[in-house]
N, C-alpha and C positions, 0 to 999 in steps of 0.2 A: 431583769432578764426575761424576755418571751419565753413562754412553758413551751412555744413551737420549735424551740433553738436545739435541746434536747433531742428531740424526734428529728431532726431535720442531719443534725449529727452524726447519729444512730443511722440511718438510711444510706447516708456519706459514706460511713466507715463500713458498712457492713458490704455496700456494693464494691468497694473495692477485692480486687482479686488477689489470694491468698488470706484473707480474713475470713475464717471458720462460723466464728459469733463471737458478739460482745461479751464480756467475763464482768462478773461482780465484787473481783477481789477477794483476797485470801479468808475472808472474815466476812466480804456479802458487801462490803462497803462501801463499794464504789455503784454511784446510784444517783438519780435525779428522780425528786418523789412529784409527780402532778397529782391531780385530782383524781384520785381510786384508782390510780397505777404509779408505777414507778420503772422507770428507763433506766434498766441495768448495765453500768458498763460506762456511761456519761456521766462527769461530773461538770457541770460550767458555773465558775462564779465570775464575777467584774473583772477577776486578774488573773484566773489560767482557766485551762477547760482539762482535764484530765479524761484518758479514754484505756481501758482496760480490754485487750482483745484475747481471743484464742487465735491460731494462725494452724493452717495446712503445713505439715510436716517439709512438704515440698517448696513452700514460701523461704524466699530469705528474708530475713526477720529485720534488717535492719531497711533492706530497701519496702520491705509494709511497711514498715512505721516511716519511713519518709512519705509516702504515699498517703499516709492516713495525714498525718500531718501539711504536706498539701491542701487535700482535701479540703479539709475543714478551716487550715487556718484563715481564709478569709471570711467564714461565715462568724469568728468569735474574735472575743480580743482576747491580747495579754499569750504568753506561750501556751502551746501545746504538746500534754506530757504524753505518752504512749510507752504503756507497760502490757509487754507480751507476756501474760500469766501462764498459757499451755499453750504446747505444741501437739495437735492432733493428726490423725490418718484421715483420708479422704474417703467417704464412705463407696462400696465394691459397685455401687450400681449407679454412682456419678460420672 
């Protein structure tokens, strides 16, 4: 797997609208570690890519995660799971 696929993931999902940030999972555990950082919220191995989001209150949750799932499924192989961990407010001066 390219250390670039992670980052490139990450930029996918987060430009999508109705995605707040990427979330690390309940425990921190959803993560893809490079070189002195780590890409929280991307998981991708050879047989799925897992992606862990926050979402705007105002998002409906199932049409982001088709959209995130769009996104990205052509850049990986193997399914892509999308787990909405929080639902957040939009901040007053956005």
């Amino acid at each position: 797997m390219s250390s670039e696929i992670a980052d490139t993931v990450a930029a996918a999902v987060t430009a999508i609208p109705g995605v707040a940030s990427l979330h690390a999972g309940m425990f921190g555990e959803v993560g893809t570690y490079l070189p002195g950082r780590r890409v929280v919220g991307v998981r991708v191995t050879e047989s799925s890519t897992d992606v862990h989001v926050c979402i705007f209150a105002d998002a409906a949750v199932r049409e982001t995660a088709l959209r995130i799932r769009q996104a990205i499924s052509g850049l990986v192989s193997g399914p892509v799971n999308v787990t909405v961990e929080d639902v957040v407010g939009r901040p007053h001066n956005a």
